[in-house]
N, C-alpha and C positions, 0 to 999 in steps of 0.2 A: 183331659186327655181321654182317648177312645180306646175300647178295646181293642180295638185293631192295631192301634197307633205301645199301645204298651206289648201286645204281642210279639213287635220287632224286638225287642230288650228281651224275650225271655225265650230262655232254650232249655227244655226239660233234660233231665239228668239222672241216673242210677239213683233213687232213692228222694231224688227232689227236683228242684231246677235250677237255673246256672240265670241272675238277674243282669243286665249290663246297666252299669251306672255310671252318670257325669256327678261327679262330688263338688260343693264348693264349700270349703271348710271358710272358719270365723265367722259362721253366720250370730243370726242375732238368735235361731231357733232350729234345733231340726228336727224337718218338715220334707217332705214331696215337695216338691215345688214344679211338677210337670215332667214334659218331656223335653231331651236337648238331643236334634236328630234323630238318632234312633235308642236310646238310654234314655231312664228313668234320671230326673235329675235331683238329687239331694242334698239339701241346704244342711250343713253339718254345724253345731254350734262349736265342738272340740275345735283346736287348732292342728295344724298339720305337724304335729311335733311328737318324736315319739309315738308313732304308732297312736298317738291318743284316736285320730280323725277314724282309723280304723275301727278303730275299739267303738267309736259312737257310731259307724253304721251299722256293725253288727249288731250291737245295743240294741236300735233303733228295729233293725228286722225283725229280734228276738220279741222283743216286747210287742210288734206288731200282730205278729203270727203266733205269739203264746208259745213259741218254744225257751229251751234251753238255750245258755249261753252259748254251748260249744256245736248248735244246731244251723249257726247261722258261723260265715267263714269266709273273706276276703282269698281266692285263690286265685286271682291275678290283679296289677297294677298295685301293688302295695305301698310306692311312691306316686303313682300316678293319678290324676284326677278321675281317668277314668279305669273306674274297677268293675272285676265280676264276682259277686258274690253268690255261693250257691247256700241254700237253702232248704237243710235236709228235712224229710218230712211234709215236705210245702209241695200242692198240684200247682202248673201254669195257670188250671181254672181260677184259685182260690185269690193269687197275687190280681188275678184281673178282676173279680169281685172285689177284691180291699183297694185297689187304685182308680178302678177305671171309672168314669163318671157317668 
């Protein structure tokens, strides 16, 4: 994916940015796996039960970006496939530097 093309997903925010994501939980790994539309698309290996699938994106941001657990935050779609997760601490530059190719 392109900078440009990850630019659409990301909307900068009070203190960090707002990522939009297409999740597909019961992967075999999670991974990026590209883009779907205009969201970053997330291969989740958690299941969608309990909140687990949540818990492993945040996971996943957290340890990407070297923050804290409670640094990374599912604040919309919390049943849905497709979430926004914001990212406190995190520039738009920085997500397009770790994603973009």
């Amino acid at each position: 994916m392109t900078a440009a093309e990850l630019a659409q997903a990301l909307k900068n925010a009070d203190g960090g940015v707002i990522l939009s994501c297409h999740v597909q939980p019961n992967a075999s790994r999670t991974a990026v796996a590209g883009m779907y539309g205009t969201e970053l698309k997330i291969t989740l290996k958690a299941p969608p039960v309990d909140g687990r699938a949540n818990k492993e994106l945040c996971r996943f941001f957290a340890d990407t970006f070297g923050l804290s657990s409670t640094s990374a935050q599912v604040v919309a779609g919390q049943t849905s496939r497709k979430k926004k997760v914001f990212l406190r601490g995190v520039t738009a530059e920085r997500v397009r530097k770790e994603f973009a190719q």
